[in-house]
ZAMARGU-4260 file (C-alpha; in steps of 0.2 Angstrom, whole numbers, plus 5000, padded with zeros to 4 digits):
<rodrens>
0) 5068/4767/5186 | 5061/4751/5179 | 5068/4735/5182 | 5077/4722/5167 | 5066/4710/5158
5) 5067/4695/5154 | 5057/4686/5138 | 5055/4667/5139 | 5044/4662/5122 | 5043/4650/5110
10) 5056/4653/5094 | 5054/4643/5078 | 5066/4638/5064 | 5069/4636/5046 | 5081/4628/5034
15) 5089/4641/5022 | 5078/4640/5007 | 5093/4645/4993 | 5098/4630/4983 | 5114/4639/4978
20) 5117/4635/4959 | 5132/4635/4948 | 5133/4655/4952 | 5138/4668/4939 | 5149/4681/4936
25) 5146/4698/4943 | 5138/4710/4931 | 5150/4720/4919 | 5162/4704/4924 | 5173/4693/4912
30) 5184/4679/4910 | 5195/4676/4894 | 5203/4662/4889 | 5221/4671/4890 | 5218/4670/4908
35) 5213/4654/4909 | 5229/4649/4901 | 5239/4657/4914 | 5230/4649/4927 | 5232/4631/4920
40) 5252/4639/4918 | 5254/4641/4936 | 5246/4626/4942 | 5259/4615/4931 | 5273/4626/4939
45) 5265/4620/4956 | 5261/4602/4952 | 5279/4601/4944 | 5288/4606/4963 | 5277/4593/4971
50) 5280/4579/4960 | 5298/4582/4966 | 5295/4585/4984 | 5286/4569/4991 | 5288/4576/5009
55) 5270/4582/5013 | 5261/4567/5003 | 5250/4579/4996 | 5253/4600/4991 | 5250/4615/4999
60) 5243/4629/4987 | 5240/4645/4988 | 5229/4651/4980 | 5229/4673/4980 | 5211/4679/4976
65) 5208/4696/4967 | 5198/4704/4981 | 5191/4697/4998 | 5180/4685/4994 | 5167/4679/5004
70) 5162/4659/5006 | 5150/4658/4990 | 5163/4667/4979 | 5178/4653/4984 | 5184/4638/4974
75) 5173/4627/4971 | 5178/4613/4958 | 5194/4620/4957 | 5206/4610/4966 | 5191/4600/4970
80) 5193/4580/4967 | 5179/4567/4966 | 5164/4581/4969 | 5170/4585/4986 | 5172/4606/4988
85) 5185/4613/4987 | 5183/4623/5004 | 5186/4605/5014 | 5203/4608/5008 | 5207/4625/5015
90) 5223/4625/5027 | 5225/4643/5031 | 5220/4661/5025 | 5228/4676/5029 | 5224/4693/5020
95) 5238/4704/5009 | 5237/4724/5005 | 5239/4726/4986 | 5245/4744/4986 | 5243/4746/4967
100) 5224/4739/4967 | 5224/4750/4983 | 5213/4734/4990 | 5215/4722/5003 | 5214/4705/4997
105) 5213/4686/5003 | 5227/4672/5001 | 5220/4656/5004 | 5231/4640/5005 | 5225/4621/5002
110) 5232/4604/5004 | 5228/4593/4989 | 5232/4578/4984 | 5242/4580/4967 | 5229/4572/4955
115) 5218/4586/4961 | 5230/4598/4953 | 5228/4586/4937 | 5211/4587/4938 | 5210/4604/4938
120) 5221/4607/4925 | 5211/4595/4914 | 5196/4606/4917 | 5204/4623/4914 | 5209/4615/4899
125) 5191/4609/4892 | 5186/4626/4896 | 5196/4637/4887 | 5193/4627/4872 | 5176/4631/4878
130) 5178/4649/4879 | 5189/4650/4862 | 5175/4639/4854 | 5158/4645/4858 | 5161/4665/4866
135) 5175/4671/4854 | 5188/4669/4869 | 5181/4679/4880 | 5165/4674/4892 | 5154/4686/4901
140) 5138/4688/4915 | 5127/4686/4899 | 5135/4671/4891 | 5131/4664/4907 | 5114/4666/4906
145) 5112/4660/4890 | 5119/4644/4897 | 5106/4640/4909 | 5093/4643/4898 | 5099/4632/4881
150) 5116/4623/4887 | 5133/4623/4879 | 5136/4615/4861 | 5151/4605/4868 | 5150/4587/4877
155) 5167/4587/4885 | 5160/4596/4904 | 5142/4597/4910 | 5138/4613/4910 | 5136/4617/4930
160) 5153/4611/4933 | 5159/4621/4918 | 5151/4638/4924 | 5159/4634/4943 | 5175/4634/4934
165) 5173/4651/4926 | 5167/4658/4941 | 5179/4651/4953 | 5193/4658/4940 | 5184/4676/4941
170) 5190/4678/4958 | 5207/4669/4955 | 5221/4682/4954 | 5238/4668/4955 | 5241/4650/4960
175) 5258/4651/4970 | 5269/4641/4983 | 5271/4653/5000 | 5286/4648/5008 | 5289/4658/5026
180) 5304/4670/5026 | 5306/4677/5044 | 5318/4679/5055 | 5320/4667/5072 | 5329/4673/5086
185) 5320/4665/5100 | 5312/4650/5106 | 5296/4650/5097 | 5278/4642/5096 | 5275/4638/5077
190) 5259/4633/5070 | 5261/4621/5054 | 5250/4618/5039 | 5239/4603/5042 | 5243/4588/5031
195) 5239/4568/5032 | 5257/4567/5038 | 5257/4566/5059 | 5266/4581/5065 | 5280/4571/5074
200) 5284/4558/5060 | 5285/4575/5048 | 5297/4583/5058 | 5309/4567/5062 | 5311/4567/5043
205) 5316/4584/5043 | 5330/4580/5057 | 5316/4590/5073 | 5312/4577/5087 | 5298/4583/5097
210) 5288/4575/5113 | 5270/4578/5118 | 5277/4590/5133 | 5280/4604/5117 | 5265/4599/5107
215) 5245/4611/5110 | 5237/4604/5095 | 5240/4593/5081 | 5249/4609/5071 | 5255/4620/5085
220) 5271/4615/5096 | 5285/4623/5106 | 5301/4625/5095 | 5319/4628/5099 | 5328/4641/5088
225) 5339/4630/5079 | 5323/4617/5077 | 5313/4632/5068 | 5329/4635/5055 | 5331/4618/5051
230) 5310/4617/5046 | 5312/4634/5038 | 5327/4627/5027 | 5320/4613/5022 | 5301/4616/5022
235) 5299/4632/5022 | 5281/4630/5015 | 5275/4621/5030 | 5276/4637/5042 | 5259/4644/5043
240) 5262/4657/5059 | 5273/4657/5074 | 5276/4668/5089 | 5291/4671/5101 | 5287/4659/5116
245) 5294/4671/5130 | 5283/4684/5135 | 5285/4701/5143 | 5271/4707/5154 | 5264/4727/5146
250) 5264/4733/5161 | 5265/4753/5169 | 5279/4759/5181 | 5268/4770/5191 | 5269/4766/5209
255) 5262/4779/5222 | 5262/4770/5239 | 5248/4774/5252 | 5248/4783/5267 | 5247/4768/5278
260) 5237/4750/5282 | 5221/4763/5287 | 5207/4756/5289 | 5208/4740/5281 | 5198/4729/5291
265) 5187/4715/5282 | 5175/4705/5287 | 5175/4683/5285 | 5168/4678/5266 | 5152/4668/5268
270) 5145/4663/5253 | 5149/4675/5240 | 5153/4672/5223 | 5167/4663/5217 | 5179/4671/5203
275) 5193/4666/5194 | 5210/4675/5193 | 5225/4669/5182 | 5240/4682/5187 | 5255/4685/5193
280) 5257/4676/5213 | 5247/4682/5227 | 5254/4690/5242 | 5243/4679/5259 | 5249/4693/5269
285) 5235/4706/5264 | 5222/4710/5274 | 5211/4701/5262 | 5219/4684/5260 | 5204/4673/5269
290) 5194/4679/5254 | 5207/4671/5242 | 5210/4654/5239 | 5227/4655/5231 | 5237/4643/5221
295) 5257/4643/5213 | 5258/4635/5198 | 5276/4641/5194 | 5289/4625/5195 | 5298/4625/5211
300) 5315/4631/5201 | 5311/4647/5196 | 5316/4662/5207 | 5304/4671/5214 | 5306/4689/5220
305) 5295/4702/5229 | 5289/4711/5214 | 5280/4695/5207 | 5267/4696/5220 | 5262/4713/5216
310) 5252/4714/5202 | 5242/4700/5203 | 5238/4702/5222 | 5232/4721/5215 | 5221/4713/5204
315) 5212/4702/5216 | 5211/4717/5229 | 5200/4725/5216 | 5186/4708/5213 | 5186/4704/5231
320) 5185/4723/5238 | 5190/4738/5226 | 5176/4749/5231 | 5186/4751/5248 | 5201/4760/5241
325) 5190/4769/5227 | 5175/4772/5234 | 5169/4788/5220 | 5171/4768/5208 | 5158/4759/5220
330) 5148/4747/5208 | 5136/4744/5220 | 5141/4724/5216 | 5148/4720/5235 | 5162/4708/5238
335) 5169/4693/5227 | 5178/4677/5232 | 5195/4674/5223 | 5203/4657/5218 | 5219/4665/5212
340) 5231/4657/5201 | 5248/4661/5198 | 5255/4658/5182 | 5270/4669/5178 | 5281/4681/5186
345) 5285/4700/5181 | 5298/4698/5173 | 5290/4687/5160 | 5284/4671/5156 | 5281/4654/5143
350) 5268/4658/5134 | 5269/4640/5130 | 5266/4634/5148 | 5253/4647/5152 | 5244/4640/5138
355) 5245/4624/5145 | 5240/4629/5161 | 5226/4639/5160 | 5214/4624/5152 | 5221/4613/5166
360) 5217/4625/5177 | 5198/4630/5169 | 5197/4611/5168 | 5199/4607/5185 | 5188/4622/5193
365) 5171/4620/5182 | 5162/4629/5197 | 5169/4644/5190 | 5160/4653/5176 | 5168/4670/5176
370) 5188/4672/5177 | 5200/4687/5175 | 5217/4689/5165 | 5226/4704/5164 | 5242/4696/5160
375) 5246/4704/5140 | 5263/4704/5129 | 5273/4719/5126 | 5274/4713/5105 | 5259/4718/5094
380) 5247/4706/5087 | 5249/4698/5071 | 5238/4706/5057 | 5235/4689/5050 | 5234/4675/5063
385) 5227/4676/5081 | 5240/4674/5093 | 5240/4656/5104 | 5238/4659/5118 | 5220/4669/5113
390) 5216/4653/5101 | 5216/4645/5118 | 5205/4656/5128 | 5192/4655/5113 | 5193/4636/5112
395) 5192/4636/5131 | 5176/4647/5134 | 5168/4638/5118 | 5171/4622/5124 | 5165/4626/5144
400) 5153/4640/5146 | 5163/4651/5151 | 5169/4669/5150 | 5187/4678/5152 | 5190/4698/5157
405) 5205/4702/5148 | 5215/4718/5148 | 5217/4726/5133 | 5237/4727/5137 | 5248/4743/5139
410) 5259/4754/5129 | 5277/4747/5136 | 5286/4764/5142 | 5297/4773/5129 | 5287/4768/5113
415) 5283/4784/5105 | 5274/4776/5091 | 5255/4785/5087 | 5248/4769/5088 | 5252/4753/5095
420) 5242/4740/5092 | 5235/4728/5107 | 5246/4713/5113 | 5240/4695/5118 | 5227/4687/5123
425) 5219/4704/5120 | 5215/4698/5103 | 5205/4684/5111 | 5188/4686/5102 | 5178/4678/5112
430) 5183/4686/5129 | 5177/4703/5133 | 5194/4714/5132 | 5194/4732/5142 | 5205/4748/5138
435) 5207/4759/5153 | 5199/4777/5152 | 5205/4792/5164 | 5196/4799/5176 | 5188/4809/5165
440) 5182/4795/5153 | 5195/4798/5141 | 5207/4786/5132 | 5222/4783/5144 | 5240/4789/5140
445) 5245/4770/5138 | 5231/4766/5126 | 5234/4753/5111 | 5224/4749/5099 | 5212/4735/5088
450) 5207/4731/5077 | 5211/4712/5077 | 5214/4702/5059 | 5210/4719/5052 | 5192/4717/5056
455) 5183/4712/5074 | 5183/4725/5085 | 5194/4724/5102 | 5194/4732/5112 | 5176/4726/5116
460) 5173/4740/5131 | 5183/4754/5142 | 5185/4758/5160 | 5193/4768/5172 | 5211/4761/5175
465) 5220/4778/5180 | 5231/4790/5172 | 5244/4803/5177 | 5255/4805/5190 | 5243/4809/5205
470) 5237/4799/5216 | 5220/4802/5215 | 5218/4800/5197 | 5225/4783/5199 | 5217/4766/5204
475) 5220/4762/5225 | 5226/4742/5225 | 5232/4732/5238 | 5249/4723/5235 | 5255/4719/5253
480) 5252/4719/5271 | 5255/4740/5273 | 5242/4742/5263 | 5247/4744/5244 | 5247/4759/5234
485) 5241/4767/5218 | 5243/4761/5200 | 5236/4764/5182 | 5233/4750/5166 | 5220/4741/5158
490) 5226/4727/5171 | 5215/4736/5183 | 5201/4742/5173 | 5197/4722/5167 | 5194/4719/5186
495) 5182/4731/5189 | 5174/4723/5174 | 5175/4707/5182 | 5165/4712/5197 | 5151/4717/5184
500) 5152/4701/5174 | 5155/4689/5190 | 5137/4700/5196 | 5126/4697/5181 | 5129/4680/5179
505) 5131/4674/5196 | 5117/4686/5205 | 5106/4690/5194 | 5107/4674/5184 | 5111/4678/5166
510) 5120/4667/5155 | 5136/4675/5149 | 5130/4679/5132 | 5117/4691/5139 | 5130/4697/5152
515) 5144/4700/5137 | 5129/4707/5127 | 5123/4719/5143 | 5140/4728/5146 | 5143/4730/5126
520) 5126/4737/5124 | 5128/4750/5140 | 5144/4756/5135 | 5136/4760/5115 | 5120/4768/5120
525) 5112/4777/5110 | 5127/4779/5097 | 5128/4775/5078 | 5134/4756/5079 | 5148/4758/5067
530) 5155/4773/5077 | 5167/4760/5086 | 5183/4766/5091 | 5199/4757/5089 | 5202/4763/5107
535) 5189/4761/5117 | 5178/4748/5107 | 5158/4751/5109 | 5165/4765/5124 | 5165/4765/5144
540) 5154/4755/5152 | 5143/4765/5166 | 5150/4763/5184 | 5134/4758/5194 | 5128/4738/5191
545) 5108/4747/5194 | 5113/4756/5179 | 5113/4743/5168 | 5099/4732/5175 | 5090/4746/5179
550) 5082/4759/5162 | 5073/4777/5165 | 5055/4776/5166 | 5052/4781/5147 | 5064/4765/5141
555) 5059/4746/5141 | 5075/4733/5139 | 5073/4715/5139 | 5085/4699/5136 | 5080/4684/5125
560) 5091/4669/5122 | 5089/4657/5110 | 5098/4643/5103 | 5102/4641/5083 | 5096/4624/5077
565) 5093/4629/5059 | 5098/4642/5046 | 5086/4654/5053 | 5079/4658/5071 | 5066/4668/5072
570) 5050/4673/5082 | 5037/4689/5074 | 5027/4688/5091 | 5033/4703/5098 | 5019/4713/5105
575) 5025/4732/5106 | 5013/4746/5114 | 5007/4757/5100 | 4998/4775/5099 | 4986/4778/5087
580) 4991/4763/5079 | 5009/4767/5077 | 5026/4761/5088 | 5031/4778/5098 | 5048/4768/5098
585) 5067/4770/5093 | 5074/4754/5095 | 5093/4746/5099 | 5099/4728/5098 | 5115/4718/5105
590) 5119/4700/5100 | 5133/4691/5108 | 5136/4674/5105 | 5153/4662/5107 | 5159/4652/5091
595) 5170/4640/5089 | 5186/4645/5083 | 5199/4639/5070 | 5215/4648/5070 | 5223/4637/5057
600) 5209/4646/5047 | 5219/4662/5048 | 5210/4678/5044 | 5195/4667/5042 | 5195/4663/5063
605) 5176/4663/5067 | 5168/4646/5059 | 5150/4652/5063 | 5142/4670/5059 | 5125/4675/5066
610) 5117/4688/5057 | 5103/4700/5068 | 5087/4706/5060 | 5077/4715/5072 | 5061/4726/5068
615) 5043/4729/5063 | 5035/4713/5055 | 5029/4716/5039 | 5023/4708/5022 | 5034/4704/5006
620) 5027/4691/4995 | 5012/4683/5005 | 5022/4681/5019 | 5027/4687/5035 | 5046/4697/5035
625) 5056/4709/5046 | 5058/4728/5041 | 5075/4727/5049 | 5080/4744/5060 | 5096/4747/5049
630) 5088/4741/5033 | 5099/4725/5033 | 5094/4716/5017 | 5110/4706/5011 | 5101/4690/5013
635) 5088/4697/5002 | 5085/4686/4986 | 5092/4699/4971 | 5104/4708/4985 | 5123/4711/4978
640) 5133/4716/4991 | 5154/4712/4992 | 5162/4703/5007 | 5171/4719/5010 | 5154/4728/5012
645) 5144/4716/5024 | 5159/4715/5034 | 5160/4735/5036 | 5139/4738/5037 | 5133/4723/5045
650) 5149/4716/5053 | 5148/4700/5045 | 5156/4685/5054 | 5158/4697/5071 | 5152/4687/5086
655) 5146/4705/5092 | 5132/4713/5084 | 5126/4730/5089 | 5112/4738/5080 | 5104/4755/5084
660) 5092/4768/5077 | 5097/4786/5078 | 5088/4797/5091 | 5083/4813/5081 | 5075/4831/5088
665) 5061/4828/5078 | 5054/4811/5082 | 5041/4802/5069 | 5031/4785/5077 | 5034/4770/5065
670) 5022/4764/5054 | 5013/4749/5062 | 5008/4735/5046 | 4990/4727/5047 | 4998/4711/5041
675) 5013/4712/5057 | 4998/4713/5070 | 5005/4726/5079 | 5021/4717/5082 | 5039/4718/5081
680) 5052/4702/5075 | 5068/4696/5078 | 5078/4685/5066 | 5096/4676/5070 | 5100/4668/5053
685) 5117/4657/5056 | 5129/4654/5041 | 5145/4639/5041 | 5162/4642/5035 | 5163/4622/5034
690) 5151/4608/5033 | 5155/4602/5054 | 5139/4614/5058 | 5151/4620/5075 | 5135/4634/5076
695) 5123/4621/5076 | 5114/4621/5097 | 5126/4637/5099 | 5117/4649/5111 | 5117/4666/5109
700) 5109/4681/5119 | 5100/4696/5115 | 5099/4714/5122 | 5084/4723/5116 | 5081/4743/5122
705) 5065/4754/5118 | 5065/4772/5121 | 5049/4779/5120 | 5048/4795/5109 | 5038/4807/5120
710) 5045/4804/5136 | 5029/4792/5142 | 5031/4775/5152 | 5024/4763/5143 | 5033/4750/5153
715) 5018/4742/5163 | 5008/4741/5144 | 5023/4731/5136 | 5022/4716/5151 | 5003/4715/5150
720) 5005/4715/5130 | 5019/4699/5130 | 5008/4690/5143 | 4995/4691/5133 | 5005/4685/5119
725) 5014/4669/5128 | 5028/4675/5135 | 5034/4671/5150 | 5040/4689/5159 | 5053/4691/5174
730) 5056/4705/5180 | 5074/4706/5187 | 5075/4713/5205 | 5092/4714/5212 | 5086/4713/5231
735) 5076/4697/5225 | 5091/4690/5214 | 5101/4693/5229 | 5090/4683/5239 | 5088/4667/5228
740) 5107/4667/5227 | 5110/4667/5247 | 5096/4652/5246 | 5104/4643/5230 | 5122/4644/5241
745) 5113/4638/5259 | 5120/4624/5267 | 5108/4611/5273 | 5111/4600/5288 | 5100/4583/5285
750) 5106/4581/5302
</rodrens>
C-alpha cells in the first residue's frame, strides 16, 4: 500500500484569448423579418403594461428563449441601454418543459428601465427594414458572413450591433409578463424579484409592513399568509419563488432499543478534533456528554418533549464514538469532539429561524471547519429555484471556508410514489449530501432522489445508514442514559461521513476542496464518470479512512490545489514514469471547488464554472496543449457544442467534476509526444455568469489517480521524476499526521 501524495509546484495563468465578436447564427439558422415583427409586437404589449403600472419604477421581463441557452448565446443589445449588456440586467431564470418541442427550455426575466424597452423596439425596428431591404426578408449564417467582410448598405445601425440583434433574436422564442399563480396556505418565505425600489418601501405601498426580524436578504423575507395574497393580488409579477416556512423533519419510525447500558464506558476527550453538529437537542445524560459541548438555541417558550433529544443526540453518538456500537463500520478515524447545536424539535421547525441561526451560529464558532446537518423537509425540492435554507448554507461555506455534511433526507412513511425527490438543504450544492445504502451496499428502502434544478448531481455520495426491520441491519445510536437503540436514515449515514471529513481536513491536513474531491473520487472509482446515479450520486464511499489515503502498490494518487486568478490555470510540468517511451497509465481526475451562489439567478445558481483538462501535453499550432483524457475540446476554437451538451458531457457549470478513463482487458500504453517531454498537464479554465469575477482567487482542489497498466509499482519512479521537476512532494502518513496534530493542539505553559 502506498501512501497519498501531495504536489506543491508552481502554476501559471493566462487571460482568455477570444475577443468574442458580434457572433452569428448557427449554421442552417435563420431569422425573418416576420419574426422580428412579432417580437417588436410583444414588447409594445409589454412597455404598454408598464407605462400604466409605475409600482416597480422600472419592468420586469421575461424573456422565454427557444432552447437552453448558454451565456454567449443570451441578450446582448436587446433590452440593453447606453452599451451596458443586457446580462447585468438579469433578475431570475428558471427552465420550462415544452412538450411539443419535446425540449427543455430557459425563461429568463429582467428588470429594465422602460426606455430600454424603447430602445429595443427602435432597433428591431431599423432591422427588419434591414432584413426586408437587403436579404429579401429573410437573413441567414451566410448573410452574416458576407457582413463582416463588405458591411451593410444601410447607415441607420453599425453593423456589430445590427448582427447582435439578429442573433440575440435567434434564440428569442416570446417577450412576456410572468405573474405567480400559486396557491398559499401557510406562512411562507417568498423571494421577490430585485428592483431599485427598497424591499420595505415596495411592500408598504402594497399595504405589507415588514421589520428586519423577517427579512434574510434584500429579496427574501418571512411572510404571513394573508401578506403573500395581498402581494399576489396586486403584484403578482414580483414573486420569484417561495416556500412554506414550517418544516417537517424526513425522518424514519424505526426504533429497536438495545439490550442495555453494556459496556458504555468512555474515556475523558483531550485534544481531539472539534466538529459541528446543527440538530435536534442533545440529551447530557449519555455516557458521552463530556465529549459534547451542547447548546439550545430554541426560545424559552416552546415545549419541549422527550422525543426532541433523540435524534440529534443519535447523531452526535456516531461523530464522537460510532465505531463502538458498530464496530463491522469502524473507520479507523478515532473519536470526535462535538459542539452541538440545537435548532429545532421533532415535530418540525421555522425554516426561517434556522436560517438565521445557523450563520449566527457558523459565525460565532470560526474554530470549526467541518459541521453536520441532518435536519431535511418532508416536501420536495423545487425544480426551478434552490430552496433557502440550502442558498444559505452555500453563501455560508463560500463566505467562511467551510464545509456541511448534509443528509440526503428520507422518504416520509406512506408515500408510495416510484420516486421522491430529495427535500432541503439537500439540494445545497456546495455541501456534500449522503444517501444511506443497506448493509449490502444497496440503495435503502427510504431513498429519494436528485437531480437538483434538473441538472447538479445530489446526492454527491452514499453510505450505510441501515434498512429493514432487524436490528443488526440497522445503525446502533445512543439517544439516552440506558444506552440508545437502533435506527435507519440518511441522518445517520451523513455522520459517518462527518468523521471522514472532520479526519481529512483536521488530521491529515487537507483543505476541504481536496477532502470533498477525495470522498467523491473514492466512491466513483474506476467507473464511467457520467454513470451517476440519481440515488446514490458518484456511489458509496469505502468504510476504512486508510482506504482513501492509502492506493495499492500498482496506483499513484496525488492532490494539487490551486487558486483561479485568470481565465486559465494551468501547469504541463507533470513528469509521469514511462516505458519504452510510452505512459503504462489509465488515468482518473476529481475537481471540487465552492462557488458563490446566486439563488435570485434561479436555474442559473452557480456564478463561476471551472472546466478540468487533464492529460498528455501535446502540440497544436506551435504551441504546447492538453490531449484531454475524455477528449474535452468545447473550448476549442471552431468547436460547436449546445449548452444542453456541455452540461450533459462535460457537466458544465457543476462545481464537481469527475473525469476517468475506462480500464479495458486489453490495455495499450499511451503515446508519449516529443514536444510534451514526457509529461502530463492539467488545465482549470474558469468562466463568469456576471462581470463581479466571484471566481476570481476561488480555490479549488484536485484528485489525481494512476493505475499502472501491467500490475508494476512505479510509485518510487514517479516522486523522484516530480523532484526532479520542482515539485515539492509530501507523502501523507496517517501515524505522522496524527502526530503534528497532537503537537499543533499542545498546550504550552510559559510558566
Amino acid at each position: 500500500m502506498h501512501n497519498i501524495l501531495s504536489l506543491k509546484g508552481q502554476f501559471h495563468s493566462r487571460k482568455n484569448p477570444s475577443r468574442g465578436g458580434g457572433g452569428n447564427l448557427p449554421v442552417g439558422g435563420y431569422v425573418t423579418s416576420e419574426k422580428i415583427e412579432r417580437l417588436i409586437n410583444q414588447l409594445k404589449g409589454v412597455l404598454d403594461y408598464w407605462e400604466k403600472d409605475k409600482l416597480i419604477g422600472g419592468a420586469l421581463v421575461s424573456v422565454h428563449y427557444t432552447r437552453v441557452v448558454a451565456k454567449s448565446n443570451r441578450l446582448k443589445v436587446l433590452l440593453s441601454i447606453n452599451g451596458v449588456d443586457s446580462s447585468e440586467f438579469v433578475r431570475g431564470a428558471k427552465f420550462d418543459y415544452d412538450k411539443i418541442d419535446n425540449r427543455t427550455k430557459h425563461i429568463f426575466t429582467y428588470y429594465v428601465s422602460l426606455n430600454a424597452i424603447e430602445s429595443t423596439i427602435n432597433l428591431l425596428k431599423k432591422s427588419r427594414k434591414i432584413i426586408d431591404a437587403e436579404f429579401n426578408g429573410k437573413i441567414t449564417h451566410d448573410n452574416i458572413v458576407g457582413i463582416a467582410k463588405r458591411g451593410l448598405k444601410s447607415n441607420d445601425i453599425v453593423k456589430t450591433r445590427f448582427v447582435r440583434a439578429i442573433v440575440d433574436s435567434y434564440y428569442v422564442d416570446y417577450f412576456s409578463i410572468d405573474r405567480n399563480d400559486e396557491t398559499f396556505t401557510d406562512d411562507s418565505i417568498v423571494t421577490i424579484y430585485k428592483t431599485d425600489i427598497d424591499t420595505r418601501k415596495l411592500l408598504n405601498k402594497l399595504g405589507v409592513s415588514i421589520y428586519d426580524d423577517r427579512i434574510i436578504n434584500e429579496t427574501t423575507l418571512n411572510l404571513k399568509k394573508d401578506e403573500i395574497v395581498k402581494l399576489q393580488d396586486k403584484a403578482g409579477y414580483l414573486i420569484a419563488m417561495s416556500v412554506t416556512d414550517f418544516t417537517q423533519i424526513a425522518s424514519t419510525t424505526i426504533n429497536n432499543p438495545s439490550e442495555g447500558n453494556e459496556d458504555i464506558l468512555i474515556p475523558p476527550p483531550t485534544n481531539e478534533p472539534v466538529v459541528g453538529v446543527i440538530d435536534t437537542l442533545f440529551d447530557e445524560k449519555v455516557y458521552f456528554h463530556e465529549w459534547v459541548e451542547y447548546t439550545c438555541m430554541l426560545d424559552e417558550s416552546i415545549p419541549i418533549r422527550n422525543i426532541d433529544y433523540k435524534h440529534g443526540t443519535s447523531v452526535s453518538s456516531i461523530i464522537v464514538d460510532g465505531p463502538k456500537g458498530n464496530p463491522a463500520w469502524d473507520d479507523g478515524c478515532g473519536r470526535f469532539r462535538v459542539r452541538h447545536f440545537g435548532v429545532a424539535t421533532q415535530t418540525g421547525f421555522s425554516s426561517f429561524e434556522v436560517l438565521k441561526a445557523i450563520r449566527k451560529i457558523v459565525a460565532e464558532n470560526l474554530d470549526i471547519k467541518v459541521w453536520n446537518l441532518s435536519l431535511g423537509s418532508k416536501k420536495e425540492i423545487s425544480p426551478n429555484f434552490i430552496s433557502p435554507e440550502a442558498a444559505e448554507l452555500d453563501r455560508i461555506q463560500n463566505e467562511y471556508d467551510v464545509i456541511f455534511v448534509v443528509a440526503g433526507t428520507n422518504r416520509p412513511e406512506g408515500v408510495t410514489v416510484k420516486e421522491m425527490k430529495i427535500g432541503s438543504p439537500a439540494d445545497s450544492l456546495n455541501s456534500l449530501v449522503v444517501n444511506a445504502v443497506d448493509i449490502h451496499g444497496q440503495p435503502a428502502s427510504y431513498t429519494r432522489v436528485g437531480p437538483v434544478l434538473s441538472f447538479f448531481n445530489k446526492p454527491d455520495i452514499a453510505y450505510f445508514g441501515g434498512d429493514g426491520c432487524r436490528a443488526s441491519d440497522q445503525v446502533r445510536v445512543c439517544y439516552n442514559d440506558l444506552g440508545g437503540g437502533y435506527d435507519i436514515g440518511t441522518s445517520f449515514s451523513a455522520p459517518w461521513i462527518t468523521r471522514k471529513v472532520a479526519y481529512l481536513i483536521y488530521i491529515c491536513g487537507f483543505s476541504r476542496e481536496v477532502a470533498k474531491a477525495l470522498l467523491i473520487d473514492a466512491a466513483a472509482g474506476w467507473q464511467e464518470e457520467n454513470v451517476i446515479s440519481t440515488k446514490l450520486g458518484y456511489g458509496v464511499v469505502p468504510t476504512r479512512i486508510s482506504d482513501i489515503i492509502h492506493t495499492n502498490d500498482d496506483e499513484i494518487r496525488f492532490v494539487i490545489t490551486g487558486n483561479t486568478d485568470e481565465y486559465e490555470t494551468y501547469t504541463y510540468n507533470l513528469p509521469i514514469p514511462r516505458k519504452d517511451d510510452k505512459f503504462p497509465f489509465y488515468a482518473r481526475a476529481t475537481l471540487a471547488y465552492f462557488p458563490f451562489c446566486d439563488r435570485n439567478q434561479g436555474v442559473d445558481y452557480t456564478s463561476t464554472e471551472m472546466d478540468i483538462n487533464f492529460g498528455r501535453v501535446c502540440e497544436k499550432d506551435g504551441q504546447a496543449c492538453i490531449k484531454d483524457i475524455k477528449n474535452n475540446k468545447q473550448d476549442e476554437v471552431g468547436t460547436k457544442l449546445y449548452e444542453e451538451d456541455a452540461r450533459k458531457l462535460f457537466r458544465k457549470w457543476d462545481n464537481i467534476k469527475h473525469i476517468a478513463e475506462r480500464i479495458t482487458e486489453s490495455p495499450r500504453p499511451r503515446k508519449s509526444y516529443p514536444y510534451g517531454a514526457g509529461n502530463y498537464g492539467i488545465s482549470i479554465k474558469t468562466k463568469e455568469r456576471s462581470k463581479n469575477k466571484n471566481g476570481m482567487g476561488l480555490q479549488f482542489g484536485v484528485v489525481i489517480t494512476l493505475k499502472e497498466m501491467f500490475k508494476q509499482d512505479r510509485y518510487d519512479d514517479f516522486i523522484k521524476l516530480c523532484m526532479s521537476r520542482g515539485w515539492l512532494v509530501n507523502q501523507i502518513d496517517i501515524d505522522q499526521s496524527l502526530e503534528i496534530f497532537n503537537k499543533q493542539e499542545e498546550i504550552i505553559n510559559l510558566d
